[in-house]
C-alpha positions, 0 to 999 in steps of 0.5 A, spaced: 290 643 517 290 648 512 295 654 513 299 659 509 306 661 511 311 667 509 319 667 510 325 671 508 331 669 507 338 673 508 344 670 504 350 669 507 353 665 501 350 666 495 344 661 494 348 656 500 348 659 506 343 663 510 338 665 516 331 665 514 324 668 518 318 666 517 311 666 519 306 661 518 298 660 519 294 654 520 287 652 523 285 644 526 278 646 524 273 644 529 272 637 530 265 634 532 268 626 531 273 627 538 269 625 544 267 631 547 269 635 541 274 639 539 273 647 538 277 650 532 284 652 533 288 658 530 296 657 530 300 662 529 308 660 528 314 665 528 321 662 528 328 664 526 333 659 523 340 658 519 339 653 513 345 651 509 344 647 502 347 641 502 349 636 496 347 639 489 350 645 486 346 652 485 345 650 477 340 643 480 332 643 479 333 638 485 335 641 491 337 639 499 336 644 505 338 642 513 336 647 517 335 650 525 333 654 529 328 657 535 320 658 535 313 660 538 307 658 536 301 662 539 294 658 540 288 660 540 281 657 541 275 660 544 276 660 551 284 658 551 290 662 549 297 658 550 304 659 548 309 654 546 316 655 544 321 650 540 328 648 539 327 645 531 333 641 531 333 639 524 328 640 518 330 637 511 327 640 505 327 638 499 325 643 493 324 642 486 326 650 483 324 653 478 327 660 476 321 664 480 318 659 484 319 652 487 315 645 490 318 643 497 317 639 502 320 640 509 320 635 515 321 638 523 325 635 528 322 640 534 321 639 541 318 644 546 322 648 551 318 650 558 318 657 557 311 659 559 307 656 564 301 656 559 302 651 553 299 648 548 305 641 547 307 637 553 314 640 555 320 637 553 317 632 549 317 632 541 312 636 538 313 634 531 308 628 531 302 632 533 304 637 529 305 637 521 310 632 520 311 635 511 310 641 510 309 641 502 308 648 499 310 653 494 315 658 494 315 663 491 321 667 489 323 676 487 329 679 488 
């Protein structure tokens, strides 16, 4: 799956200690190799989580990040339209900075809270294996 994501990050402690917002977008395009085939779906992701980065100093190209939080994912598909929402337990990212961008990759540990009656992930059980496990991407950084 292909997808795009936006967050905004609000320091506490600068460059450590931090709450975050973000959305992302992907899209499990439609798949005819699955017995009875899969329509494509549309996945649109809203969480808010606390980070603090852990082990290297704010002067190292290479650093940690462990962060929380709660989410929905929205799940669209022709014909059906379902809500999941999460508790992230744990999500480890590691990011190489440069002063206006960097390369991460993030590992989620999520499972489903049974909130709506319409869901995408069966309840209680962990939906990180389904999903994306690694995330890799860019961010980029303004101030």
């Amino acid at each position: 799956a292909l997808g795009l994501g936006l967050a905004y990050r609000y320091y506490f402690i600068s460059d450590q200690t931090f709450v975050r917002g973000r959305y992302h977008y992907w899209l499990q395009p439609e798949r005819d190799d699955l017995p009875g085939g899969a329509e494509a779906t549309h996945h649109h992701d809203l969480s808010a989580e606390f980070g603090q980065y852990l082990l290297f100093p704010v002067t190292s190209r290479f650093r940690v990040i462990y962060n929380a939080g709660l989410g929905a994912i929205l799940h669209t598909t022709p014909g059906m339209t379902a809500v999941d929402t999460y508790l992230n337990l744990a999500a480890l990212t590691w990011e190489y900075n440069m002063p206006r961008w960097s390369l991460f990759i993030r590992q989620e540990l999520r499972y489903s809270l049974p909130l709506f009656d319409q869901h995408f992930y069966p309840k209680g059980l962990s939906i990180a294996p389904p999903m994306i496990p690694l995330t890799a991407g860019v961010m980029f950084k303004w101030k």
